[in-house]
C-alpha positions as a LaTeX table, in Angstrom:
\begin{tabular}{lrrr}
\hline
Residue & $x$ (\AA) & $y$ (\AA) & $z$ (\AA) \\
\hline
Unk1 & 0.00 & 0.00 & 0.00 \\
Unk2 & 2.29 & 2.10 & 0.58 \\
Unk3 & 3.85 & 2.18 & $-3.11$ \\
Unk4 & 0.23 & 3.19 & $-3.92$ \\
Unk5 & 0.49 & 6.29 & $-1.56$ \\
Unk6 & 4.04 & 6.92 & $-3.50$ \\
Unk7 & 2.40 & 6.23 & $-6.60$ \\
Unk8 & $-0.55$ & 8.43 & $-5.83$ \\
Unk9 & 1.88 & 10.93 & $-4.71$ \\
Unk10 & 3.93 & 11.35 & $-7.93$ \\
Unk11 & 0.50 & 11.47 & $-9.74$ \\
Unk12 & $-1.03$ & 13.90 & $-7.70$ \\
Unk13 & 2.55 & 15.87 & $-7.42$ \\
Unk14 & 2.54 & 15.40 & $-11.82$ \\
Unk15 & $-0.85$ & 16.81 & $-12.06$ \\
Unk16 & $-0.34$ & 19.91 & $-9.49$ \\
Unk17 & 3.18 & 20.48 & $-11.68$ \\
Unk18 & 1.40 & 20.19 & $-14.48$ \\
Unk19 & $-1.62$ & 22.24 & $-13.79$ \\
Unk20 & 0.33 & 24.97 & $-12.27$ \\
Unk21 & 2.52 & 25.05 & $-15.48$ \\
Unk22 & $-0.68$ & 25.77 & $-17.67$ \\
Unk23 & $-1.66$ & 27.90 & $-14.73$ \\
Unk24 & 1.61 & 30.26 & $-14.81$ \\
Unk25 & 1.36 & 30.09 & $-18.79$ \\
Unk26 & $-2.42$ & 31.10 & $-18.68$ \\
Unk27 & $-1.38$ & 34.30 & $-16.67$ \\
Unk28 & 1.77 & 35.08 & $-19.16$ \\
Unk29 & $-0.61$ & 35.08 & $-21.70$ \\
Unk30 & $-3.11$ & 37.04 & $-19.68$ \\
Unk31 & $-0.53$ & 39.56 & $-18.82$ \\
Unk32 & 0.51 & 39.95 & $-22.30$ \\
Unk33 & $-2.86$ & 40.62 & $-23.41$ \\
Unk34 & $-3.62$ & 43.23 & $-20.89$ \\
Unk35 & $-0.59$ & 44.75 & $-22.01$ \\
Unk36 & $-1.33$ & 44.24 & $-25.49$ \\
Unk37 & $-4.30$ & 45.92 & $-24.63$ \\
Unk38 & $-3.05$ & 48.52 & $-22.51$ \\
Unk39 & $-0.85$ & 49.61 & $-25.19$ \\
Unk40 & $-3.78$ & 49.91 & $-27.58$ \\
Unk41 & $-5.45$ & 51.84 & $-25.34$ \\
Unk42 & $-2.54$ & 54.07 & $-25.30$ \\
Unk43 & $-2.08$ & 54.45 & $-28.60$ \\
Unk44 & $-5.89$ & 55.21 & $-28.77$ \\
Unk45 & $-5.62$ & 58.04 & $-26.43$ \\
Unk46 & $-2.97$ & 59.65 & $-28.06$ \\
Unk47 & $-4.47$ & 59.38 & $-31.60$ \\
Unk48 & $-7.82$ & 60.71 & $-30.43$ \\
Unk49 & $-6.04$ & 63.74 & $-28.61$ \\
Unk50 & $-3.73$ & 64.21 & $-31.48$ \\
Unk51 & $-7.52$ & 64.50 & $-33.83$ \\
Unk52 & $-9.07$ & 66.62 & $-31.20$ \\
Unk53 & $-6.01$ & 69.04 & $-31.19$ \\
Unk54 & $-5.96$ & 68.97 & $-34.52$ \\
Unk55 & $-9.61$ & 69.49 & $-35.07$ \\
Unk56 & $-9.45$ & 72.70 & $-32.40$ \\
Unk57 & $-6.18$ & 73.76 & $-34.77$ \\
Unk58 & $-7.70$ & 73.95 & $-38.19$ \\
Unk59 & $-11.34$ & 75.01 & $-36.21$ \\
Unk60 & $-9.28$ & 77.84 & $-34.81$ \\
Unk61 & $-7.76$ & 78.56 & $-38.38$ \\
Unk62 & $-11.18$ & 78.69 & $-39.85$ \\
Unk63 & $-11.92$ & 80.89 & $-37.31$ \\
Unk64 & $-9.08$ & 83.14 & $-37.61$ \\
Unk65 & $-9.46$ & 82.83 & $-41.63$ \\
Unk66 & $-12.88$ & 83.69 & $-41.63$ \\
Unk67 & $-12.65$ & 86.97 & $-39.17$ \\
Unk68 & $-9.91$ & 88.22 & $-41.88$ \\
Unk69 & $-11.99$ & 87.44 & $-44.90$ \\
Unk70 & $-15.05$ & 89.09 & $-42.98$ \\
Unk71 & $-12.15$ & 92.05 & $-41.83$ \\
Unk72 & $-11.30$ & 92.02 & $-45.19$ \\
Unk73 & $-14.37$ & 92.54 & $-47.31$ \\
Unk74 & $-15.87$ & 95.13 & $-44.70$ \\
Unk75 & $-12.59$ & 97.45 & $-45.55$ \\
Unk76 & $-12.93$ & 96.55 & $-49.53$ \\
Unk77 & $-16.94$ & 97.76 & $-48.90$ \\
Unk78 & $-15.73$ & 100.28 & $-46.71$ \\
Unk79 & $-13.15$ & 101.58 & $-49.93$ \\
Unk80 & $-15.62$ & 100.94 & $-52.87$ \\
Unk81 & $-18.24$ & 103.67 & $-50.87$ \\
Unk82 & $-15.59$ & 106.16 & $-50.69$ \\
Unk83 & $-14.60$ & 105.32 & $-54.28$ \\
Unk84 & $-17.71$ & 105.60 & $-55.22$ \\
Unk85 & $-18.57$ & 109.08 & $-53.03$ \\
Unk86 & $-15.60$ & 110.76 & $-54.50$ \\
Unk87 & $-16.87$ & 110.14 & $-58.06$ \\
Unk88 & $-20.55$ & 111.50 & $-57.16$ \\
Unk89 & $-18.80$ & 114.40 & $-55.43$ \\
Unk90 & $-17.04$ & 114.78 & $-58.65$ \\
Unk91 & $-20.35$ & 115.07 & $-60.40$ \\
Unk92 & $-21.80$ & 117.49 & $-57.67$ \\
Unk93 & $-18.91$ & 119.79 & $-58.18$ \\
Unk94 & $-18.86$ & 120.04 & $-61.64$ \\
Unk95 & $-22.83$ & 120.91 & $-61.29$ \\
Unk96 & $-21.67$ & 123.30 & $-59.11$ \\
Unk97 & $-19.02$ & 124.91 & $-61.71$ \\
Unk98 & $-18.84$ & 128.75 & $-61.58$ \\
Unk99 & $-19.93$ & 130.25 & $-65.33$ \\
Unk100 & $-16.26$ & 130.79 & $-66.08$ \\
Unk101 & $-15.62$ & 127.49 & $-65.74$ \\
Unk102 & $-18.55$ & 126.15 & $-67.67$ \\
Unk103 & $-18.40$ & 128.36 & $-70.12$ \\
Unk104 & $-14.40$ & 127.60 & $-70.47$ \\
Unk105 & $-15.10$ & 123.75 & $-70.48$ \\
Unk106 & $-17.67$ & 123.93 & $-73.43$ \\
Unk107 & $-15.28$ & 125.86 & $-75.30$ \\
Unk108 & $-12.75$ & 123.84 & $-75.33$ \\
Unk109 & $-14.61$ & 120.99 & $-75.98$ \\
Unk110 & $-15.64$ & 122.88 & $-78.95$ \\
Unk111 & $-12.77$ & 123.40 & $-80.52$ \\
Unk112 & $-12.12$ & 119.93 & $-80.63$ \\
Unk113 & $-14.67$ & 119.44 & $-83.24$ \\
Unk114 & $-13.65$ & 120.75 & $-86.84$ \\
Unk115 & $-15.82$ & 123.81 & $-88.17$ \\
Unk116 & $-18.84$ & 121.40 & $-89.80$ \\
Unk117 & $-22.53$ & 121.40 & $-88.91$ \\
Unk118 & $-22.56$ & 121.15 & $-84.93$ \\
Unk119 & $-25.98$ & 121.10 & $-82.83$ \\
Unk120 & $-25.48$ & 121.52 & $-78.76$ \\
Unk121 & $-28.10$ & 120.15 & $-77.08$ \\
Unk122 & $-28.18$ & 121.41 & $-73.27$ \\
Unk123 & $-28.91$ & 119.50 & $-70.04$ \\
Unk124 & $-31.46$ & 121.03 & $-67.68$ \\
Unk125 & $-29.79$ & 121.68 & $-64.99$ \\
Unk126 & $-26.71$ & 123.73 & $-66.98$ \\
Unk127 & $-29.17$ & 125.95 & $-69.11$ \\
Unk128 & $-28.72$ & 128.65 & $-67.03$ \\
Unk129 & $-25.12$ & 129.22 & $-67.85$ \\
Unk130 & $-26.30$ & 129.36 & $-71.69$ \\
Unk131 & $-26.58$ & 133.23 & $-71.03$ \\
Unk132 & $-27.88$ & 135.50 & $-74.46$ \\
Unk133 & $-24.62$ & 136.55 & $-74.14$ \\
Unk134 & $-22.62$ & 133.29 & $-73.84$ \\
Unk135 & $-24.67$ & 132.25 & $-76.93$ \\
Unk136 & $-23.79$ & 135.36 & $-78.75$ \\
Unk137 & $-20.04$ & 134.52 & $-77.90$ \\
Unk138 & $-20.34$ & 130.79 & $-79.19$ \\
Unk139 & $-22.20$ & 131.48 & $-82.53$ \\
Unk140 & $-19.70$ & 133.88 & $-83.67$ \\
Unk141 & $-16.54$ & 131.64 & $-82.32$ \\
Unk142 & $-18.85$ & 128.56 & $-84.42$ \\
Unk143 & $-20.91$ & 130.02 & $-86.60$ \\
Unk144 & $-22.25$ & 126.20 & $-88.12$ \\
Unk145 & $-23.11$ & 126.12 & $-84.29$ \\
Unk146 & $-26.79$ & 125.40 & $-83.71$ \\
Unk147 & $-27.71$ & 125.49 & $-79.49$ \\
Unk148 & $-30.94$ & 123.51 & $-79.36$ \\
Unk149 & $-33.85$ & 125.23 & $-77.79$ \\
Unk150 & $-34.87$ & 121.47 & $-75.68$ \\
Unk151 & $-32.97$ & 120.70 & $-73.46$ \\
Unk152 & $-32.14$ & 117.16 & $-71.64$ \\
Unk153 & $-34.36$ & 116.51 & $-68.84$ \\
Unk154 & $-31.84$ & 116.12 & $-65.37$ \\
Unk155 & $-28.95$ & 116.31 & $-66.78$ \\
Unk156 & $-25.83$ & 118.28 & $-65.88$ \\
Unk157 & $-23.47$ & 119.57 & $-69.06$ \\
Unk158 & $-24.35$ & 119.19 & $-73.05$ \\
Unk159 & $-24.74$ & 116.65 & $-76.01$ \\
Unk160 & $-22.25$ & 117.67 & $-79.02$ \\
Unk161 & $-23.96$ & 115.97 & $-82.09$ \\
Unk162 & $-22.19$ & 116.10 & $-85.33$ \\
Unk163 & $-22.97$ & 114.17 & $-88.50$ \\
Unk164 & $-25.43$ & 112.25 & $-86.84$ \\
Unk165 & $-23.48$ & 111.19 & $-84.13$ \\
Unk166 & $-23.72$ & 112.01 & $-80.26$ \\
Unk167 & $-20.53$ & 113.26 & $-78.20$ \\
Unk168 & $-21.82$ & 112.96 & $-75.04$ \\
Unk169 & $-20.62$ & 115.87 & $-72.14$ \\
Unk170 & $-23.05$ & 115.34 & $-69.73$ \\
Unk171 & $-21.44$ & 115.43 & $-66.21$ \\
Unk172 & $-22.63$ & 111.86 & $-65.42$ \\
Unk173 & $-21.45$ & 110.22 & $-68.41$ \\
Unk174 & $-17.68$ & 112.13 & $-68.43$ \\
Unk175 & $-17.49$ & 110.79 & $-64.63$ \\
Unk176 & $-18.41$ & 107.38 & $-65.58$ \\
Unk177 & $-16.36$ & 106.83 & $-68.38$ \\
Unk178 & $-13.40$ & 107.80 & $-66.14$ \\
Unk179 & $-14.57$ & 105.77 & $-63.83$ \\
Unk180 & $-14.78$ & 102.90 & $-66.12$ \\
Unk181 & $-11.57$ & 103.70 & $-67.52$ \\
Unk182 & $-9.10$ & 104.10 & $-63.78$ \\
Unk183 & $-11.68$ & 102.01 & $-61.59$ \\
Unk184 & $-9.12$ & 99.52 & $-61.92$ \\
Unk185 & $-6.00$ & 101.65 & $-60.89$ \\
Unk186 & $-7.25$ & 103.44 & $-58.40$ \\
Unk187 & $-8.81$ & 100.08 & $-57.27$ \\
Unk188 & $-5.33$ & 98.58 & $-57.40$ \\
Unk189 & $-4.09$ & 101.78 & $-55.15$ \\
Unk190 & $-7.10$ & 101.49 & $-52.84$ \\
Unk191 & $-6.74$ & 98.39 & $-52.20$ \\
Unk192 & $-3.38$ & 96.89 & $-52.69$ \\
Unk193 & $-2.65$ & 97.26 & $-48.79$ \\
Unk194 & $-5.65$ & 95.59 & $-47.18$ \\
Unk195 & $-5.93$ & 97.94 & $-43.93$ \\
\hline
\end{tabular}
């Protein structure tokens, strides 16, 4: 009997080896999956605060982009109204030309035209510089002058028309043509430093 308690002893002593083997290689693996896991985690973490500080980076850019655009076109506005002001003011003043000066101005805009046929045709609001006078002074400087007795409705400065074609001096149209032609320029001066 007692070779079966030695017996029973080397079994049991076997098994409990044994079973504590797969027991210690159960919690290797176990500990190298937590790590495993851990790890991941880790790495997790990181990415995910790298995307959020990212995210809050290029949110903050749009941000920061967007309040200069918005800066931006409020100045450009800002810069087209004055633009635009000093060209009406333009107009204004010219309306507002002494008689001297009007009287000058149509002058030498009439000598640019050679000694043919030539009808003026006034705008309202210059008629009153067309004095009897001024008129007398024009038709004997242009005698194939003919001053229209209608005049344009609103309109600030004259109509030259000459073999059927209009020159048009109307105070409006002269401003806008400039401004067509150096909108650009001044535009480019305006607004090459955006402050």
């Amino acid at each position: 009997m007692k070779e079966l308690n030695v017996l029973s002893e080397q079994i049991l002593k076997r098994t409990k080896e044994a079973g504590q083997k797969k027991l210690a290689n159960k919690e290797q693996e176990l500990a190298q999956k937590i790590e495993e896991n851990r790890v991941r985690f880790v790495e997790q973490q990181k990415a995910r605060k790298a995307t959020i500080k990212t995210k809050s980076e290029n949110d903050y850019e749009r941000q920061v982009q967007s309040l200069a655009n918005e800066r931006r076109n409020r100045i450009l506005v800002e810069k087209q109204t004055i633009m635009n002001e000093v060209f009406q003011n333009s107009i204004a003043k010219m309306t507002a030309w002494d008689s001297v000066t009007f009287q000058s101005f149509v002058e030498k805009v009439l000598n640019q035209f050679n000694t043919n046929s030539l009808h003026l045709i006034i705008g309202e609001k210059s008629a009153s510089y067309f004095t009897d006078s001024f008129k007398e002074t024009l038709k004997k400087k242009y005698p194939h002058l003919i001053i229209e007795n209608r005049t344009a409705s609103n309109k600030a400065g004259f109509i030259v028309e000459q073999g059927g074609i209009d020159y048009n001096f109307f105070f409006d149209q002269i401003v806008a043509e400039i401004k067509k032609d150096f909108s650009p320029k001044l535009a480019s001066l305006a607004f090459e430093k955006n402050e």
